[in-house]
C-alpha positions in Angstrom: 142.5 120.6 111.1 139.0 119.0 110.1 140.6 115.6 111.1 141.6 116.8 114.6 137.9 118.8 115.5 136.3 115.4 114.7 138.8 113.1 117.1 138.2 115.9 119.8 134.6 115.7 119.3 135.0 112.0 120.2 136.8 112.6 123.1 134.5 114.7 124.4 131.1 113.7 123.2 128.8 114.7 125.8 129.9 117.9 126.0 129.0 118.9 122.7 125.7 117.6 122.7 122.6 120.0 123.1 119.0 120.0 123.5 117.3 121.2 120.6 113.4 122.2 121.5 110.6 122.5 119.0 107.3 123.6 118.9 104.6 121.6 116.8 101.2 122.5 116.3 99.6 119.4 114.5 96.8 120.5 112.5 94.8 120.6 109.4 96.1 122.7 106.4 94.5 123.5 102.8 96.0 123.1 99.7 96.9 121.9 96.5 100.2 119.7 96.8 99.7 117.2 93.6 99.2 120.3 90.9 95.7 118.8 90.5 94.1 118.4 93.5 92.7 120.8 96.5 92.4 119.3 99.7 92.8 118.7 103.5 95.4 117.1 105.1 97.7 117.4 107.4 101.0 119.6 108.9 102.9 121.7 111.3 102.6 125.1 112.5 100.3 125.9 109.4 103.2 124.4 106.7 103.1 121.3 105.1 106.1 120.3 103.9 107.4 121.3 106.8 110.9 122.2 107.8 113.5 119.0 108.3 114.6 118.3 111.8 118.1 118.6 112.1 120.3 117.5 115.1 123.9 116.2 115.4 124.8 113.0 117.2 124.5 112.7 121.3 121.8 116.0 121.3 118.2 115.5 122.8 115.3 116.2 120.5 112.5 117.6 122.3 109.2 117.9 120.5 107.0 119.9 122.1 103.5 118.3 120.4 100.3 120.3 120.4 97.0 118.3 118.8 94.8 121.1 117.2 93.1 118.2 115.3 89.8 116.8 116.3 91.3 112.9 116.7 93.8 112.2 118.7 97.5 112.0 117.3 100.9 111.0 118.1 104.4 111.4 116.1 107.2 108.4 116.0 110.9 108.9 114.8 111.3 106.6 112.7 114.9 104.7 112.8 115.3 105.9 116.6 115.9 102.7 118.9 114.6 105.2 122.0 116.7 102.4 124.3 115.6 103.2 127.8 112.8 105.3 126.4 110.0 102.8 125.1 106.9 105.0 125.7 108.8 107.9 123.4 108.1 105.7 120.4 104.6 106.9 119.3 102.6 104.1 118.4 98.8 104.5 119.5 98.0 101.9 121.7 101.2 100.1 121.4 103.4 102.2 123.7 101.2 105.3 124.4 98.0 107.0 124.5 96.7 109.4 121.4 97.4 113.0 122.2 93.9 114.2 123.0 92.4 117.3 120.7 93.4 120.3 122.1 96.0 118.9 124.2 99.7 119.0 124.3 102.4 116.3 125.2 106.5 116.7 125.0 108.5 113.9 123.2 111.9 113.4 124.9 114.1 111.7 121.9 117.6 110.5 122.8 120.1 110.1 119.8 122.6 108.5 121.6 124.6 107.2 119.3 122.9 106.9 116.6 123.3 109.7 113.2 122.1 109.2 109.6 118.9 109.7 107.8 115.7 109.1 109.6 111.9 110.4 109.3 109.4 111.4 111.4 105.5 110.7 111.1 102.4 110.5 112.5 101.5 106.9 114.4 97.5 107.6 115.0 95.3 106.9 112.7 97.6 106.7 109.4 98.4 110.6 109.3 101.3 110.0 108.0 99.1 109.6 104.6 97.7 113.0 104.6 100.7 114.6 105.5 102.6 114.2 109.2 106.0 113.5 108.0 109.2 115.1 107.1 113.1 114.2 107.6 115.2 113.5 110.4 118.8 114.1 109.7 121.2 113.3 112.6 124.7 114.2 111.9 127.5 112.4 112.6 130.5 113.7 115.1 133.1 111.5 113.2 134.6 111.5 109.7 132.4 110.2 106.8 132.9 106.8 104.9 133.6 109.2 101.7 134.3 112.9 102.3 132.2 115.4 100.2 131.6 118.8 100.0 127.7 119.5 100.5 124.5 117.5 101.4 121.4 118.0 99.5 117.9 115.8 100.7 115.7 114.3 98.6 112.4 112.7 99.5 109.7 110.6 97.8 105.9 110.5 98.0 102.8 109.6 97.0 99.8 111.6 97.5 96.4 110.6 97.3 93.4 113.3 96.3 90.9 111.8 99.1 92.2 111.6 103.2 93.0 108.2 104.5 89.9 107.5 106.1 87.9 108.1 102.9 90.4 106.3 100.9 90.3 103.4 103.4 86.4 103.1 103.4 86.1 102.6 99.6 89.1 99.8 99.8 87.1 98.2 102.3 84.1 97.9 100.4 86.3 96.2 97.4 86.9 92.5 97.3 89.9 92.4 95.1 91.9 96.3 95.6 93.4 95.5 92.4 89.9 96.7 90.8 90.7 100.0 91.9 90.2 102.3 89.5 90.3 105.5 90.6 92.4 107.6 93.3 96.2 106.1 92.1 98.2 108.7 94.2 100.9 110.8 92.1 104.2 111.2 93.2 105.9 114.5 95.2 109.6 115.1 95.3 111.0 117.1 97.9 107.5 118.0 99.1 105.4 119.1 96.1 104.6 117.5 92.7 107.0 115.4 91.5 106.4 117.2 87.6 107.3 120.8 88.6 109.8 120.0 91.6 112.5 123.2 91.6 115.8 122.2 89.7 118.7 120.7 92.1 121.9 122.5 91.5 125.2 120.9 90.7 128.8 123.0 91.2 131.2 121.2 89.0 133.6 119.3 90.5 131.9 119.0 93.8 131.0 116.1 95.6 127.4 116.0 96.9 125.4 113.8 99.8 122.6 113.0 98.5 119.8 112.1 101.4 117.3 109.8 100.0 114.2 109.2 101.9 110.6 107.4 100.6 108.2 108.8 102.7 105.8 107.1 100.5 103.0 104.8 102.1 101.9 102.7 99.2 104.3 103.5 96.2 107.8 102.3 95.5 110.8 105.0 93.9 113.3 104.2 91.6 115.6 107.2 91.4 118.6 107.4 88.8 120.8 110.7 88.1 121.9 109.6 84.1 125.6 110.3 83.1 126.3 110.2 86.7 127.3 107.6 89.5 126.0 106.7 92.5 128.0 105.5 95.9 125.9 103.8 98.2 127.2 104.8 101.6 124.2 104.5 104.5 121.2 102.8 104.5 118.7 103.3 107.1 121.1 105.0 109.4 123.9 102.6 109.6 127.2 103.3 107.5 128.1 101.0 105.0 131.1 100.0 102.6 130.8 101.9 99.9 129.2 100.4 97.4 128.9 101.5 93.6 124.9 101.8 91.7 123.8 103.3 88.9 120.5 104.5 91.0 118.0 103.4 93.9 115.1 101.4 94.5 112.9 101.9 97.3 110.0 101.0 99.2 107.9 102.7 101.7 110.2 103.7 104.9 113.9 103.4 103.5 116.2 105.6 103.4 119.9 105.9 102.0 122.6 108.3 101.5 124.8 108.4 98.3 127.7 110.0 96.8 127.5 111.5 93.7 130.4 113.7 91.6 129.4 116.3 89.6 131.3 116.6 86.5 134.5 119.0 85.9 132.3 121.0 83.2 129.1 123.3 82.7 128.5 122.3 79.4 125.8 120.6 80.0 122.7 120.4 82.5 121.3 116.9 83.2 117.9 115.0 83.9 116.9 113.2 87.0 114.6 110.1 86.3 112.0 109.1 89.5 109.9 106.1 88.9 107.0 105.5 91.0 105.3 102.5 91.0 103.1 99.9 92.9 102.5 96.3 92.2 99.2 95.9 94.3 97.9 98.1 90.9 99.6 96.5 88.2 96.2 95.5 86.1 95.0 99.0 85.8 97.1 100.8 83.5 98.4 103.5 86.1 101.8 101.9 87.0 104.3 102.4 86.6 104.8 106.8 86.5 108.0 108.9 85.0 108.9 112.0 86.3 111.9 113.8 85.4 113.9 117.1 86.7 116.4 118.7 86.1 120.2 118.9 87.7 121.3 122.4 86.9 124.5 123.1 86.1 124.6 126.6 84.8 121.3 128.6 83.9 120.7 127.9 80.1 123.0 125.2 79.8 121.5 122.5 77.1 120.3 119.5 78.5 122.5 116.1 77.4 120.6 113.1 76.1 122.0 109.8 77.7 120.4 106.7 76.3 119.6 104.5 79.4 120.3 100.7 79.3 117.2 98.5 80.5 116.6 98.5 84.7 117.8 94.8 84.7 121.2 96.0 82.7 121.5 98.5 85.6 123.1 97.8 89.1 120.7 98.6 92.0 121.7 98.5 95.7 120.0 94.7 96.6 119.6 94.5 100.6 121.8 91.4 100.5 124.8 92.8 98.7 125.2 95.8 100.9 127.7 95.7 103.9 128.3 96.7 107.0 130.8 99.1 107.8 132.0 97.6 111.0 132.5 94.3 109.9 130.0 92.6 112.0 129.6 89.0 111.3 126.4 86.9 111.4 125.0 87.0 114.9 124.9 83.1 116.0 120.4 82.4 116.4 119.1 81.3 119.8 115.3 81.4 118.7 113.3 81.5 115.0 110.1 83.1 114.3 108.6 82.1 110.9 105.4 84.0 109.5 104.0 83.7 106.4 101.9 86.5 104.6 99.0 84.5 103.6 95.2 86.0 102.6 92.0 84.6 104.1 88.7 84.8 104.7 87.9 85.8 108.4 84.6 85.0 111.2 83.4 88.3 110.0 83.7 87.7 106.7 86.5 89.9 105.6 89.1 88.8 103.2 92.5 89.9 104.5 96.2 89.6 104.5 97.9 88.8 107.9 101.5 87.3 109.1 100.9 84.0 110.0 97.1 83.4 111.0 96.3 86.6 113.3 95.0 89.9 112.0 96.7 92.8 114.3 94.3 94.8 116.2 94.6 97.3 118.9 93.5 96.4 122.7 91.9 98.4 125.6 95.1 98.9 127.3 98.4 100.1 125.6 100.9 96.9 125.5 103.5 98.6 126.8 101.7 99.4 130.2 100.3 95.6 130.4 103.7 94.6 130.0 104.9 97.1 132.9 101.8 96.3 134.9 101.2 92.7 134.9 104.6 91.1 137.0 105.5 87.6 136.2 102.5 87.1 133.6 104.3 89.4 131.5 106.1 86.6 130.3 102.7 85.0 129.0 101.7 86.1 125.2 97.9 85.5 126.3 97.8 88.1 128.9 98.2 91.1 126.0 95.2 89.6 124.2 94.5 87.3 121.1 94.3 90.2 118.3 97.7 91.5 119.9 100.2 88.9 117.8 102.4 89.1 120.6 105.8 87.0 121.1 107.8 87.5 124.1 110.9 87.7 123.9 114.0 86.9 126.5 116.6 88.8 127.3 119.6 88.9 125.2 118.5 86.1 122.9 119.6 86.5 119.7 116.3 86.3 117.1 115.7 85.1 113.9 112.6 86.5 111.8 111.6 85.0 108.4 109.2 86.4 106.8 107.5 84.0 103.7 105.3 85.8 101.2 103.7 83.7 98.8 101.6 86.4 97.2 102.4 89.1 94.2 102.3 92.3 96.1 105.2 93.8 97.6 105.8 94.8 101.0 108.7 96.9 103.3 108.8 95.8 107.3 109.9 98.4 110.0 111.1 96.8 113.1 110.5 99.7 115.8 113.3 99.7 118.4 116.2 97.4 116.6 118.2 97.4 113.3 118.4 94.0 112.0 121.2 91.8 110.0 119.9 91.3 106.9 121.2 87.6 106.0 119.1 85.9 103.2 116.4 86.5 100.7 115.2 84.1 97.9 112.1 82.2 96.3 108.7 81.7 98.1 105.7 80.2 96.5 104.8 80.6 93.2 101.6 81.3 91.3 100.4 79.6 88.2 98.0 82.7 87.0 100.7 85.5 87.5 104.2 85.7 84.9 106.7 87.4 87.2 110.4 87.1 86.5 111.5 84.5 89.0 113.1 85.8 92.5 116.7 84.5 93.3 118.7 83.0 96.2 120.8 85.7 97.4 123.4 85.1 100.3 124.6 87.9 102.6 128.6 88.4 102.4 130.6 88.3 105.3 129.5 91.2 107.2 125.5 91.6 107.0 123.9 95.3 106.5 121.8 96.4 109.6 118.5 98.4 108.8 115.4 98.9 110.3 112.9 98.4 107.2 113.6 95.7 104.8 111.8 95.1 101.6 110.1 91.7 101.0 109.1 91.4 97.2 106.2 89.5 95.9 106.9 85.5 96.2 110.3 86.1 98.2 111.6 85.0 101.9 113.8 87.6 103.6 116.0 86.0 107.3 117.0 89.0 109.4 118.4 88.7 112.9 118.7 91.1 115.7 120.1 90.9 118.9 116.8 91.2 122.3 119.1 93.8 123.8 115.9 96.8 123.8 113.7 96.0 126.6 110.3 97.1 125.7 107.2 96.2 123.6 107.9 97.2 119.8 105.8 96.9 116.8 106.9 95.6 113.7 104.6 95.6 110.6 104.3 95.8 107.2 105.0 99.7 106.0 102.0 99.9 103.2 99.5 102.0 105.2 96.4 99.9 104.1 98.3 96.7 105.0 99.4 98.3 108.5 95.3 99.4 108.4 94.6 95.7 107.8 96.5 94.2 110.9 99.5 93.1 108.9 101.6 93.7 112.2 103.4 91.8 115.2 104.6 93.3 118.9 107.4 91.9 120.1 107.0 91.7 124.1 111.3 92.3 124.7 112.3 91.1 128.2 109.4 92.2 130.3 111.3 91.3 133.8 113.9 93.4 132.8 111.7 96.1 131.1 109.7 96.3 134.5 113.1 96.5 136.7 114.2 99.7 134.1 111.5 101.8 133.0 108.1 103.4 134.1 105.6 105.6 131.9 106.2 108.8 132.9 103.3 110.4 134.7 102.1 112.9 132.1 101.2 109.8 130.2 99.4 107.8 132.2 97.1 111.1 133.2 96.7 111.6 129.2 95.6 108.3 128.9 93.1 108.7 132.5 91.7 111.9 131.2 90.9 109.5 127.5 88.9 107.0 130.1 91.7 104.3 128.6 92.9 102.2 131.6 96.7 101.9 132.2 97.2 98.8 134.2 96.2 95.1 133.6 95.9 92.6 130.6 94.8 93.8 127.2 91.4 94.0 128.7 92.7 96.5 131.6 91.9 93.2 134.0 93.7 90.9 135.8 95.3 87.7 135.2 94.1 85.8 132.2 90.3 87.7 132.2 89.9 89.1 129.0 86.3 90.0 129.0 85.6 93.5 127.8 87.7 92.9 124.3 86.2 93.1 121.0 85.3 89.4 119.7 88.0 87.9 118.3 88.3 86.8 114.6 89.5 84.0 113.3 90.3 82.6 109.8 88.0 80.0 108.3 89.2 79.4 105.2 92.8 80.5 103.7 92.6 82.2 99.5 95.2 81.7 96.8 98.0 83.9 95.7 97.6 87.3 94.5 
């Protein structure tokens, strides 16, 4: 019976799908989240966690956004391609204006076909760090890759006791951030701290769904259920062939789903083991942190001791060794981009991490609009401004993105607007004051996983691909909030002609942005042509620094 409700839903997709509305008043909230710590940050409607977002497959998601901060804000969903809808994506000055304070603005969010795990967070300002964030689940109208019996969601984070902006002023003012000392963030699961999270219950014999989701912004989770195995069946919001780990390691912005069994018998209750570490912090003492909790199986059951082998003895899902469910091959490349993560020292005398030689930094004009705005010199990187990091992209091409990083610290990369094939990783640079167990070659199989955020360890490459088939302008940058913070960022300009023929900015934004005095026509500068007068002077590096 199950089997024929999901072939009907096929069938008849769009007749099933709704519009599911929701109300959110962004604004500050109070509390202790950390069990040490009281401070502001930031939620919804007075909560924070607050509630998942829960749609099925084909519905519209509208967000009714209302900014009862005193900065502006916007919200992005993280995982969504928002094909056709560009200016939906929520990236300050990339696609859209900040929703000014008191003001409200409705998000119009298209699933399509897209269903899986997902997040949404803040896009303004980092508030995603103090708090604007919770799942997206989109559930699928077809049969699963491995049928269970319930879903359960887990997420990761790590929580600092000072807001971003304070934070971000005192790592400023360091020259190495590996002297901090102070303000190492702790760890929440599911929303509150990660040592006194409530028990997850376990029916025996029941197969569960576990959604796993690091909503961290600096940290990276290791998560293992001992006595217990895991099925690796999604990541990022793409099925995948089942694939057997003993747990999960994650950084900042990926998400997976897995399958786990529970055992035929109550005898016994179980521990959880989450691991949250960082390896920009590695000299002080603070990395990595243990928490444990507890599976329940029956009220008062004793807890069983498992003796865990070693993490290296352990299988963990590597990016590389994870396949596609649909059995797509290798797309062939019709254009590479290489950049390198490399540190130097900048005009103004900063000492900073970029891909390739720019820093990242935001224009006069949102790119999206200059790329809507500006005809044929859309085509031209220049016209969106030399702190912009833009490469233009045509039409259908497929691309090839390498990213090198030569230094210690890892980093994840979210490609807004596109999944990508996830071909190659291996050894990059090398450092003769830093022992690190050497990174090796790894070959995608056959059929390549598609995700949206990949991780790229200290001294490793990573070769994705994705097919230009997204019109629009679409950030990509590196998902550690400081490094994001820092400029460590591209746009990818996709076929503006086409773009231009497809899409306008509705009218609500361009008045939002009017009302902010932020122009929305015209080069990064809101000018014509190549006239970029009215930018902040640009920096430049002057001298490049040696591996961290």
């Amino acid at each position: 019976m199950l089997r024929q409700f999901i072939v009907f839903a096929a069938v008849a997709f769009n007749c099933f799908a709704a519009r599911v509305e929701l109300n959110w008043d962004v604004g500050y909230v109070f509390g202790i989240r950390d069990g040490f710590t009281y401070r502001r940050a930031i939620g919804v409607n007075g909560e924070l966690p607050f509630p998942p977002v829960h749609v099925t497959q084909g519905d519209t998601l509208v967000i009714n956004v209302h900014n009862s901060l005193d900065v502006p804000t916007s919200i992005h969903a993280h995982g969504l391609l928002n094909n056709g809808t560009n200016y939906y994506d929520g990236p300050d000055m990339v696609t859209q204006c900040g929703i000014p304070p008191g003001e409200s603005f409705t998000y119009v969010l298209e699933t399509k076909n897209q269903f899986g795990t997902f997040w949404i967070h803040g896009h303004t300002r980092h508030q995603e760090v103090d708090g604007l964030h919770t799942p997206l689940i989109i559930h699928s109208r077809k049969q699963p890759v491995v049928d269970y019996d319930e879903e359960l969601i887990m997420t990761f984070e790590d929580w600092f006791t000072t807001e971003f902006a304070v934070r971000q002023a005192y790592i400023d003012s360091l020259e190495d951030i590996r002297t901090l000392t102070s303000n190492f963030p702790k760890a929440l699961i599911n929303g509150y701290d990660g040592n006194n999270t409530a028990p997850i219950t376990f029916v025996p014999g029941k197969r569960y769904r576990l959604r796993v989701i690091c909503m961290s912004i600096n940290n990276w989770f290791k998560f293992r259920i001992p006595g217990h195995t895991m099925t690796l069946i999604e990541a990022d919001g793409v099925e995948s062939m089942p694939l057997e780990v003993d747990g999960l390691s994650m950084g900042p912005g990926q998400r997976y789903s897995v399958i786990v069994t529970a055992h035929d018998s109550d005898e016994f209750n179980y521990m959880y083991n989450v691991t949250s570490y960082s390896d920009a912090l590695v000299s002080q003492g603070l990395t990595p942190m243990v928490y444990t909790g507890l599976i329940n199986y029956r009220d008062g059951a004793p807890v069983k001791t498992i003796q865990s082998p070693a993490d290296e003895q352990l299988v963990w899902p590597e990016e590389t060794a994870i396949q596609v469910l649909d059995k797509q091959a290798e797309l062939p490349v019709d254009r590479r981009i290489e950049l390198t993560m490399k540190k130097f020292t900048y005009t103004n005398q900063e000492h900073l991490t970029t891909l390739g030689t720019t820093l990242y930094k935001p224009v006069l004009v949102p790119t999206l609009y200059t790329a809507l705005s500006m005809g044929d010199l859309a085509a031209n990187s220049s016209v969106y401004g030399p702190q912009t990091n833009a490469y233009v992209l045509k039409h259908l091409d497929v691309v090839e993105v390498v990213i090198n990083n030569p230094e210690r610290v890892d980093h994840t990369f979210h490609f807004h607007g596109h999944n990508v094939q996830v071909i190659e990783t291996g050894p990059y640079g090398n450092s003769s004051t830093i022992s690190r167990e050497p990174v090796a070659h790894q070959q995608s199989g056959p059929w390549p996983m598609w995700r949206d955020t990949v991780q790229v360890r200290g001294f490793e490459f990573i070769r994705v691909r994705f097919r230009a088939d997204n019109p629009g302008v679409w950030f990509m940058h590196c998902h550690l909030s400081w490094h994001e913070y820092n400029g460590v960022a591209v746009v990818f300009i996709e076929a503006p002609d086409v773009l231009q023929k497809q899409q306008s900015v509705p009218k609500e934004m361009v008045e939002m942005c009017k009302r902010q005095g932020i122009p929305t026509q015209g080069n990064g500068a809101g000018n014509q042509g190549f006239d970029l007068s009215g930018l902040p002077p640009a920096i430049y590096p002057i001298s490049v620094e040696g591996a961290n």
